[in-house]
N, CA, C and O of each residue as an XYZ file, in Angstrom:
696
protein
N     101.566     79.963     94.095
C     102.823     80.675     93.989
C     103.568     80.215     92.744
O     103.863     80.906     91.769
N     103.769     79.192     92.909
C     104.480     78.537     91.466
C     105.840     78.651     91.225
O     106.430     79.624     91.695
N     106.470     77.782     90.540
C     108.391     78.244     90.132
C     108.577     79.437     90.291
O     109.337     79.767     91.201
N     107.902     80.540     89.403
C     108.719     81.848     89.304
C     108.176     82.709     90.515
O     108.845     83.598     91.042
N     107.224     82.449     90.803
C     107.277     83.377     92.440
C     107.934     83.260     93.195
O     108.277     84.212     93.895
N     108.554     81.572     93.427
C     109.554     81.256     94.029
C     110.849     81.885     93.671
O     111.779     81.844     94.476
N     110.967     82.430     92.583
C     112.291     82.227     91.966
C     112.307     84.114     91.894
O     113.284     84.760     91.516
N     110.845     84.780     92.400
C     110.724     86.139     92.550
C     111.291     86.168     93.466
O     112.461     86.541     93.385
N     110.810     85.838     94.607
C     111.260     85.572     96.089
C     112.539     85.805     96.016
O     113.180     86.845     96.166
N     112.838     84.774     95.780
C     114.476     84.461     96.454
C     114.942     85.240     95.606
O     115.960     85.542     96.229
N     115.018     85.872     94.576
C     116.109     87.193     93.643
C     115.387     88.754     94.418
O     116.020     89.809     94.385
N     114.621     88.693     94.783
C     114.104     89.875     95.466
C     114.229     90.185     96.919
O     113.882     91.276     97.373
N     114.844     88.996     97.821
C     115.512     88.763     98.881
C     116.436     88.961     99.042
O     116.866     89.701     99.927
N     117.211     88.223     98.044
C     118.283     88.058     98.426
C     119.296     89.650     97.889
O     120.281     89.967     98.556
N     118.919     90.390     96.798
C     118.917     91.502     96.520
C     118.701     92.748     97.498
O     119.363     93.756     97.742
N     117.653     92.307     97.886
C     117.353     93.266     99.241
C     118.310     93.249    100.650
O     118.647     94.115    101.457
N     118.576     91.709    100.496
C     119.624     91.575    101.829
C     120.938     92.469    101.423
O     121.598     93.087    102.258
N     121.260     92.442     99.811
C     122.263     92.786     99.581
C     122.257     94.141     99.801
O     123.215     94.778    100.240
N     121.331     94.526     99.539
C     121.359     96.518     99.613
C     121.644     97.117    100.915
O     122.073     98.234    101.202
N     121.207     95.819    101.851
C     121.068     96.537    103.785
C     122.032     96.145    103.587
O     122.682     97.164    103.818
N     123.089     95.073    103.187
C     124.266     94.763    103.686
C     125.489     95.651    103.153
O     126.652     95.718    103.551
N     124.693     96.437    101.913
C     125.674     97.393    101.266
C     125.841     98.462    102.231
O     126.887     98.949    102.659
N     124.220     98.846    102.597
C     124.157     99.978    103.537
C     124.945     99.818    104.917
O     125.664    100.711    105.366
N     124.729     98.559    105.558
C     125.616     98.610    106.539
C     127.186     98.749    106.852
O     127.759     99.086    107.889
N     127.713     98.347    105.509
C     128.942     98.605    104.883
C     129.663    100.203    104.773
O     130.809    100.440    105.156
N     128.668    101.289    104.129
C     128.460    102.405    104.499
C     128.385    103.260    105.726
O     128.737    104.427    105.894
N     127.746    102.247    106.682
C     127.703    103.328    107.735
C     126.312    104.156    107.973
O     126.060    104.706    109.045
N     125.191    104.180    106.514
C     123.893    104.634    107.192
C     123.098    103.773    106.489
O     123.290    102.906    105.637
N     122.138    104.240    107.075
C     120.580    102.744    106.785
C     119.848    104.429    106.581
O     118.738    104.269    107.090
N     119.908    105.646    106.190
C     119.330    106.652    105.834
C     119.167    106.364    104.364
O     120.096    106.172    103.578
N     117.630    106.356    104.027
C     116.968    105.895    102.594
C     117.937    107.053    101.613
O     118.716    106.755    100.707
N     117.649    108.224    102.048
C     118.258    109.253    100.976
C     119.755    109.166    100.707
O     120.145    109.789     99.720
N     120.699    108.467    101.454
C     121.953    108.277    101.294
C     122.735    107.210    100.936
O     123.894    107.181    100.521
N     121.641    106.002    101.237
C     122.131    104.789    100.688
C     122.634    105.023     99.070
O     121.943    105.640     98.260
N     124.431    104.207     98.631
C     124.802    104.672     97.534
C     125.276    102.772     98.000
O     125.923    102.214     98.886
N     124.270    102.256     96.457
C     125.216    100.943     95.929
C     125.820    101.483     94.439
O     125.208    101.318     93.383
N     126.985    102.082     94.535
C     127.448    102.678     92.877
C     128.080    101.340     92.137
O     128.624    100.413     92.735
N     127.848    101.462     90.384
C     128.720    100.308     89.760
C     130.122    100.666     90.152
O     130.599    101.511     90.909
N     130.768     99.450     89.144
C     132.598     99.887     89.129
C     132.830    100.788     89.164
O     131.950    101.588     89.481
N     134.374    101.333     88.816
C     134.735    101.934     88.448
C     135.504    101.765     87.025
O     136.096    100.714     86.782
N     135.476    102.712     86.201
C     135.186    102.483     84.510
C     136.538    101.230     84.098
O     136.521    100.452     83.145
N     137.859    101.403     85.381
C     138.805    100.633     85.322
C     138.743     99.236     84.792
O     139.452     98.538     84.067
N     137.305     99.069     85.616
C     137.053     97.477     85.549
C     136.390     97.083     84.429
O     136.292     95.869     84.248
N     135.952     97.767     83.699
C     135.437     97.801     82.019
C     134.423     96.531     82.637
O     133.876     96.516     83.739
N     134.359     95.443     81.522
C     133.354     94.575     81.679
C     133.842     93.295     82.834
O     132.961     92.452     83.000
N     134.665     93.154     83.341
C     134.719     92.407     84.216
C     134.399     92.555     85.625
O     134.185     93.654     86.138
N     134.358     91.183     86.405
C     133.910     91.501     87.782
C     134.498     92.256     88.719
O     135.635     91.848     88.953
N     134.147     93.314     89.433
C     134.984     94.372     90.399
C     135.005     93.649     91.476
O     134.223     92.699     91.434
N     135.743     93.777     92.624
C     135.396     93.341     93.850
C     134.356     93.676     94.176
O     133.670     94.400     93.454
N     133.822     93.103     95.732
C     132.508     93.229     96.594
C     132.169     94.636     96.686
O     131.090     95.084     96.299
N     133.385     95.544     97.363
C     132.672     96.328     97.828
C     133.355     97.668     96.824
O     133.506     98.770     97.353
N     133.715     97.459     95.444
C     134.212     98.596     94.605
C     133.267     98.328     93.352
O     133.626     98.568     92.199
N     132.328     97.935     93.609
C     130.890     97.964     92.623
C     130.635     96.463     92.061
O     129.959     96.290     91.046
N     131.378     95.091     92.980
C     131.249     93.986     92.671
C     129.525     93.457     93.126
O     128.917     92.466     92.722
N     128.958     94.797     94.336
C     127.661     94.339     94.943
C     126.720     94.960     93.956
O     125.670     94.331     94.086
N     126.567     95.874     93.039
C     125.953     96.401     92.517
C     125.578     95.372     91.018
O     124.544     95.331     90.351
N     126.926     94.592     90.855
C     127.278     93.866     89.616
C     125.870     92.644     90.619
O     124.770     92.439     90.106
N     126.081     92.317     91.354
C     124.987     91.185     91.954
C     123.881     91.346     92.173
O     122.970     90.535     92.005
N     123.795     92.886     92.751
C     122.613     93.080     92.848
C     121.567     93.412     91.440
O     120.360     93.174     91.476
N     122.244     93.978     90.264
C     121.695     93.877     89.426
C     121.468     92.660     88.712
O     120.655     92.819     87.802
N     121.924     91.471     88.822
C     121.487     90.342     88.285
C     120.333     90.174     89.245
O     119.305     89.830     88.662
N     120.237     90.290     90.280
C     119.025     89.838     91.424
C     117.783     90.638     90.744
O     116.687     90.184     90.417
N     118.251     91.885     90.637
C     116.889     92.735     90.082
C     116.694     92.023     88.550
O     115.636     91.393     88.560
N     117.058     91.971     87.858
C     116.945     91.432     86.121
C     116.350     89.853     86.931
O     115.338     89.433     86.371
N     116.694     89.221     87.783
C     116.076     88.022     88.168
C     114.814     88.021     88.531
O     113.958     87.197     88.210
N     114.647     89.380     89.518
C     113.388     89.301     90.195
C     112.182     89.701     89.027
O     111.236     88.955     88.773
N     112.405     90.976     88.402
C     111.666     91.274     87.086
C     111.375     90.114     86.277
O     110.194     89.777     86.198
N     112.144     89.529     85.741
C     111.829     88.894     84.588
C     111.275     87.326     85.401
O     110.788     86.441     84.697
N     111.372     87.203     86.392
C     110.541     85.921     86.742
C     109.497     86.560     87.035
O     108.515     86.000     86.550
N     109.197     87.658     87.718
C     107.462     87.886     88.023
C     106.608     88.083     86.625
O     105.408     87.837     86.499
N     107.631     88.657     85.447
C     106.994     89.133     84.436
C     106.375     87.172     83.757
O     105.329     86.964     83.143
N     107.262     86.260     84.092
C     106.557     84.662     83.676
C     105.934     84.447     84.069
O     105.032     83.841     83.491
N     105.840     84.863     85.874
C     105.001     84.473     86.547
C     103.036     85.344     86.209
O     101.912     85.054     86.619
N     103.448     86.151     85.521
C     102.166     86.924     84.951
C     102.105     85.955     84.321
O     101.638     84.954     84.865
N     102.661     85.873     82.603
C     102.148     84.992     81.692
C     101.835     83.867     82.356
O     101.065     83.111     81.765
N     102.199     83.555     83.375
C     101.594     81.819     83.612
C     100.022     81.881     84.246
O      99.178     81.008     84.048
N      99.807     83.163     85.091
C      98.724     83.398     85.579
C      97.520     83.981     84.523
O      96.352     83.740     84.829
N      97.788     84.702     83.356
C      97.200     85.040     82.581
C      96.974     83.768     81.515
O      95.978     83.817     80.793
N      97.908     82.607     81.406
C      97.635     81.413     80.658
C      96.321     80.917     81.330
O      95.210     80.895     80.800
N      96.710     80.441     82.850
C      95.779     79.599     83.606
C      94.411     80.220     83.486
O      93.472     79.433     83.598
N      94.040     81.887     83.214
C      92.554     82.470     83.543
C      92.472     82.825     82.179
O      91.785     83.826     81.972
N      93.105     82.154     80.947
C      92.668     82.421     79.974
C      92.389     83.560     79.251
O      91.713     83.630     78.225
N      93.138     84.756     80.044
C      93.429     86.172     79.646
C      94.488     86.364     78.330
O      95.200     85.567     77.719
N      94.241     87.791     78.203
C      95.164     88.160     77.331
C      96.479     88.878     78.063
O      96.496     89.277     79.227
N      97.336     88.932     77.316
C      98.753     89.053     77.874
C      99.767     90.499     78.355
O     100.868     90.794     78.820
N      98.109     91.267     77.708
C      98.637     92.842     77.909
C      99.319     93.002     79.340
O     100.429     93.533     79.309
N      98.870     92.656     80.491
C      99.998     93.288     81.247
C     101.554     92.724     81.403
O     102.680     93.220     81.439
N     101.047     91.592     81.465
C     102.998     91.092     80.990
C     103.555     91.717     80.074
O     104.685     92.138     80.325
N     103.037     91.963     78.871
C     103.562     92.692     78.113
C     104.277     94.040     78.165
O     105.206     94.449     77.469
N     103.457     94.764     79.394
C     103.235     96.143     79.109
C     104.349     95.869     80.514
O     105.022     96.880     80.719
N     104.603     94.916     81.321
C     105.804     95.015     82.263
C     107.056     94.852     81.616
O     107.974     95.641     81.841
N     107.199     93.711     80.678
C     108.389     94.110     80.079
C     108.870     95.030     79.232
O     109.925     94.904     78.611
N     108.038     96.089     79.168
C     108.705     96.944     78.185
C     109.338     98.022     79.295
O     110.089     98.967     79.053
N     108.760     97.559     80.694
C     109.575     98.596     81.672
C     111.089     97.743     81.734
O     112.163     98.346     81.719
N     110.997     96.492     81.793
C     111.924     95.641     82.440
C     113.346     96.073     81.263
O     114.536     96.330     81.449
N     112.554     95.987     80.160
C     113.425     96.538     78.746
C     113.928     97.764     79.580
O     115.045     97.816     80.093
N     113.112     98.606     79.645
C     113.880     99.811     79.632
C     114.977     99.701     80.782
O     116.102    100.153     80.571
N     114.588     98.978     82.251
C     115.976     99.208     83.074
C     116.850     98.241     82.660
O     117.936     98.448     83.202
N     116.884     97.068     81.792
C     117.648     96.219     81.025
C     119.030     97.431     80.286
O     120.248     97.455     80.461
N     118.112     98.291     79.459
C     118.657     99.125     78.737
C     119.529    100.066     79.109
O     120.091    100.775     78.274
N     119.737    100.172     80.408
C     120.120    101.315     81.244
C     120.997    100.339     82.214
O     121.811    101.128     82.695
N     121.191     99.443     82.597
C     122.104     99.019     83.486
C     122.678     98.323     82.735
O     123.849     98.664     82.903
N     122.657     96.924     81.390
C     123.410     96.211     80.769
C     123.959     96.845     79.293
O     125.075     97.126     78.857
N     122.424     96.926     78.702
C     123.274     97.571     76.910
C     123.614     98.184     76.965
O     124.660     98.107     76.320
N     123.439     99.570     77.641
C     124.343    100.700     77.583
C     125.507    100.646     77.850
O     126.367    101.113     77.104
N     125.779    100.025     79.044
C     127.379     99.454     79.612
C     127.929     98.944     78.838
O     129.106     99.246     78.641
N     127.369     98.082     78.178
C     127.981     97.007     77.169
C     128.383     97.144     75.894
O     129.306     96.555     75.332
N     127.522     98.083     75.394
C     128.270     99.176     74.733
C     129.218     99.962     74.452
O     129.984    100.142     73.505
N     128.897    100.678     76.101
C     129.930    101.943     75.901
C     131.443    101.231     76.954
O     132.383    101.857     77.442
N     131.095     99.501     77.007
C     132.605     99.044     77.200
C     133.103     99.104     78.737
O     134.277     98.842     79.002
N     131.891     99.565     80.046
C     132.241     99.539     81.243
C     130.985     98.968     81.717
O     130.078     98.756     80.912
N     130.878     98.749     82.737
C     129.879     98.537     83.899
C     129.283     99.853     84.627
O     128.162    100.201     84.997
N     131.021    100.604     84.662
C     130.664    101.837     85.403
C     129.565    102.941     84.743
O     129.204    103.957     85.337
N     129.204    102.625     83.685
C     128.107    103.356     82.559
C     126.701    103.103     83.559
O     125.734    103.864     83.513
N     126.762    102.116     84.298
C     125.266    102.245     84.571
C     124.888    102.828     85.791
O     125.774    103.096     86.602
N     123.555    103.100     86.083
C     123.154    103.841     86.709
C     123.682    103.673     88.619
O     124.185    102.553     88.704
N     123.702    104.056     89.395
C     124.038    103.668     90.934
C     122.255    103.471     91.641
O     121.203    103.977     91.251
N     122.560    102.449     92.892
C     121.258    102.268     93.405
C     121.306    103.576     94.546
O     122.377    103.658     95.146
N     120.482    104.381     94.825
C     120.197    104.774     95.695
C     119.447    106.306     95.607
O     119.083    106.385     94.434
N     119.145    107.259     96.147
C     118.329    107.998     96.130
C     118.614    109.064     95.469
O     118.045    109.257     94.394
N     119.805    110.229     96.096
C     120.467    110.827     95.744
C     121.605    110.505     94.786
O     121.955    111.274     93.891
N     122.113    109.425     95.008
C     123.550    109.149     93.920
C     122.606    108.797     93.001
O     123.151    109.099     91.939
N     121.011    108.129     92.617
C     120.478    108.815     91.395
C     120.724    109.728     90.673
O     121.423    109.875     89.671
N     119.928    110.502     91.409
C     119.371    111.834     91.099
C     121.065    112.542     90.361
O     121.026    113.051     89.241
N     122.285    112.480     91.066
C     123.525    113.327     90.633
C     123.775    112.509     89.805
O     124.259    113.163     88.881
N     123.755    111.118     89.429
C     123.660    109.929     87.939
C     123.180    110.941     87.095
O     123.985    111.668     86.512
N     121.565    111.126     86.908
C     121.089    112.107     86.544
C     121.047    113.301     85.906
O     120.574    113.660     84.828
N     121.611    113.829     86.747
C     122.337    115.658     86.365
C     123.615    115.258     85.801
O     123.994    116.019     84.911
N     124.411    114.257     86.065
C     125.464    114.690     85.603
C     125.693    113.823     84.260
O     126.579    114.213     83.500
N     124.928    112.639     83.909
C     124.408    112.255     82.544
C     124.023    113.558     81.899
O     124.541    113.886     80.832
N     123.165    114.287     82.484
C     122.838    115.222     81.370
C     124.169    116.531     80.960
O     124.858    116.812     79.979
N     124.021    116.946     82.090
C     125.047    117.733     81.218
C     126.435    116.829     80.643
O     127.356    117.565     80.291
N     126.665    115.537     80.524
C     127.772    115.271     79.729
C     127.122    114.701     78.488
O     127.868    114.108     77.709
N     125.662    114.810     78.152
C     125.420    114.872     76.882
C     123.961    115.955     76.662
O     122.884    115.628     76.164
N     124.319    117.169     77.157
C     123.635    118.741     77.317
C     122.040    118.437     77.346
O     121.174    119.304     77.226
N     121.785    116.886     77.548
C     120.295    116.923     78.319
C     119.935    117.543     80.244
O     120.311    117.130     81.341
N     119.332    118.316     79.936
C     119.116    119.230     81.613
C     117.881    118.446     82.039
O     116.714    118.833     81.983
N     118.401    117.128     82.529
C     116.768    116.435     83.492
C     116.352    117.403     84.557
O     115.163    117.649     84.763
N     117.076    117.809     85.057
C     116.385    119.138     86.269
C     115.767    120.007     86.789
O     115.379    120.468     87.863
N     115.777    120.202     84.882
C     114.800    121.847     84.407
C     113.110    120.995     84.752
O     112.604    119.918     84.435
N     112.798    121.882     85.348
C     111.227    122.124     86.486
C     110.182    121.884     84.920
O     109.046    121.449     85.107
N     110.553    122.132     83.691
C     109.557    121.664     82.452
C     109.766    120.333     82.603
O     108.770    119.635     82.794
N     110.878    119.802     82.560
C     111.054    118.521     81.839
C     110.471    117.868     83.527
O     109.427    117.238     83.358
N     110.722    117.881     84.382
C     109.995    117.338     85.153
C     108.361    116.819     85.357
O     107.940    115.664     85.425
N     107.561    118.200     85.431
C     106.213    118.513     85.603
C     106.204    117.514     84.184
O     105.739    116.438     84.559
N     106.523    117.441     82.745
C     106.159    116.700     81.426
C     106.106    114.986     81.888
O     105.283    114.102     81.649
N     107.781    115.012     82.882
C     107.568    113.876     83.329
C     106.627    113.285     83.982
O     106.323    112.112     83.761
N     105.807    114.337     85.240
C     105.164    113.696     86.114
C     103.490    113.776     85.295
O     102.527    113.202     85.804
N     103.385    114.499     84.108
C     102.604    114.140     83.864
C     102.333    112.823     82.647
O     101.416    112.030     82.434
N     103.361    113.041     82.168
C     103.627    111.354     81.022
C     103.367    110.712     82.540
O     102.167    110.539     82.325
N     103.487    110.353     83.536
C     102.998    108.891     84.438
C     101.879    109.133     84.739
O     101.079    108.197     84.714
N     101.368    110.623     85.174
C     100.211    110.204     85.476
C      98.572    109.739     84.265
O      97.465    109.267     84.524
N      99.208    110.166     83.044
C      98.345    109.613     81.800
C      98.735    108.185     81.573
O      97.917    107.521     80.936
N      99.908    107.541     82.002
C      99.746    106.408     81.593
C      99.245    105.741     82.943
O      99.170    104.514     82.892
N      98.882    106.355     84.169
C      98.370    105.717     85.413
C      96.947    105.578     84.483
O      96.559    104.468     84.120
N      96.160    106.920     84.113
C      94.867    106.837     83.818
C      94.669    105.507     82.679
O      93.943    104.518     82.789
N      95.653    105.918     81.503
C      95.033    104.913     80.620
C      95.287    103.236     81.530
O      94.217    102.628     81.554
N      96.158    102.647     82.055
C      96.281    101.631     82.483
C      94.962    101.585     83.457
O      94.525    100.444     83.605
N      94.350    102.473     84.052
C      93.396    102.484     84.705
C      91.830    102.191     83.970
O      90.766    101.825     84.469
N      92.224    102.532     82.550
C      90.874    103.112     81.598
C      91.283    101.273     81.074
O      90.520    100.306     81.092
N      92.436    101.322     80.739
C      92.374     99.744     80.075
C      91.907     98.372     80.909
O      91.758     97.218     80.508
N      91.689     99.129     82.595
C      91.526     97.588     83.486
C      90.096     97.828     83.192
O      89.479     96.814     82.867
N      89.479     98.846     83.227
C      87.975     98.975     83.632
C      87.299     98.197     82.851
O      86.416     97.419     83.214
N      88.054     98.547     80.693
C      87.267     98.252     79.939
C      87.479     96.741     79.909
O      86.417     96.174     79.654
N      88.347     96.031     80.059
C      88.870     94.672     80.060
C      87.848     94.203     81.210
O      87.063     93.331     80.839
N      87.733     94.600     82.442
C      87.176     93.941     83.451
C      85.076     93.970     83.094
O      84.180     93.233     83.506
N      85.066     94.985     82.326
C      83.508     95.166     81.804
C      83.002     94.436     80.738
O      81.857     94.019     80.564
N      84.246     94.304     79.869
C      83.716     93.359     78.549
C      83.866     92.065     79.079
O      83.049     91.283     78.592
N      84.682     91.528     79.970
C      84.562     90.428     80.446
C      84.406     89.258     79.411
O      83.429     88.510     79.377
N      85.511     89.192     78.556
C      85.410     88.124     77.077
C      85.651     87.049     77.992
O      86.310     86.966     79.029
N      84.593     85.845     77.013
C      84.598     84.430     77.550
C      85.962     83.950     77.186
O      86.633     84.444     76.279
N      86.382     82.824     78.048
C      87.414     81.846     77.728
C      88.119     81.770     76.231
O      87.696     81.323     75.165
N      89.303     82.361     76.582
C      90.043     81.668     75.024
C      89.782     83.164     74.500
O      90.907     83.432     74.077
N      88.988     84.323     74.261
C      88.847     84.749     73.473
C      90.075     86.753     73.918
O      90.140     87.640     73.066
């Protein structure tokens, strides 16, 4: 397991406790309705209370915790078997991207309330209503199907890259 699995653990726990405890706060434990939203833009960069987007402010450090320790916890496992580093690599450039979307952007544009809300639906209206306040339409049934197929080519190539990695089977170190 090691430090950072440990240190996965407990930011991925304790995050999770936070979301049921948001939900119970709410009133439903229904997946599609659970809403942990940030601040409100009032609170610009400082801490909001608990339950006016102070849990969302925690829970996103838990998630940036849990990511970026499993992503060490790769490199440490790919050190020990003498691999190369492509998939750590290729995790943080996801970790970048929700980095990019819950902190720089906020931090930027000078609120907290800039970033995205946890939950299913208060996504999805994040979403739509990002776009039309800068006339991107995520909704439109093209940009979707483009989406679902940009994942499923990068399912294949990540699939095409384990095969060839697991066939060439390079000795130690190399």
């Amino acid at each position: 397991v090691g430090f950072f699995g440990v240190t996965t653990a407990f930011f991925a726990l304790l995050g999770t406790i936070l979301i049921f405890w948001g939900a119970s706060q709410q009133g439903t434990f229904n997946p599609w309705l659970i809403n942990i939203a940030p601040p409100d833009l009032s609170y610009g960069l400082g801490m909001a209370p608990l339950m006016e987007g102070g849990l969302w402010q925690i829970i996103t450090i838990c998630a940036i915790g849990a990511f970026v320790s499993w992503a060490l916890r790769e490199v440490e496992i790919c050190r020990k078997l003498g691999m190369g580093y492509h998939v750590p690599f290729a995790f943080s450039v996801a970790i970048f991207a929700y980095v990019t979307l819950v902190v720089f952007r906020p931090l930027l544009m000078g609120a907290w309330g800039h970033g995205f809300p946890y939950g299913i639906w208060s996504h999805l209206d994040w979403v739509s209503n990002t776009g039309y306040a800068y006339l991107h339409f995520h909704y439109n049934p093209a940009h979707m199907i483009a989406v679902t197929f940009f994942f499923t080519t990068t399912l294949a190539l990540a699939l095409h890259g384990a095969l060839v990695l697991s066939a060439a089977n390079p000795p130690k170190g190399e």
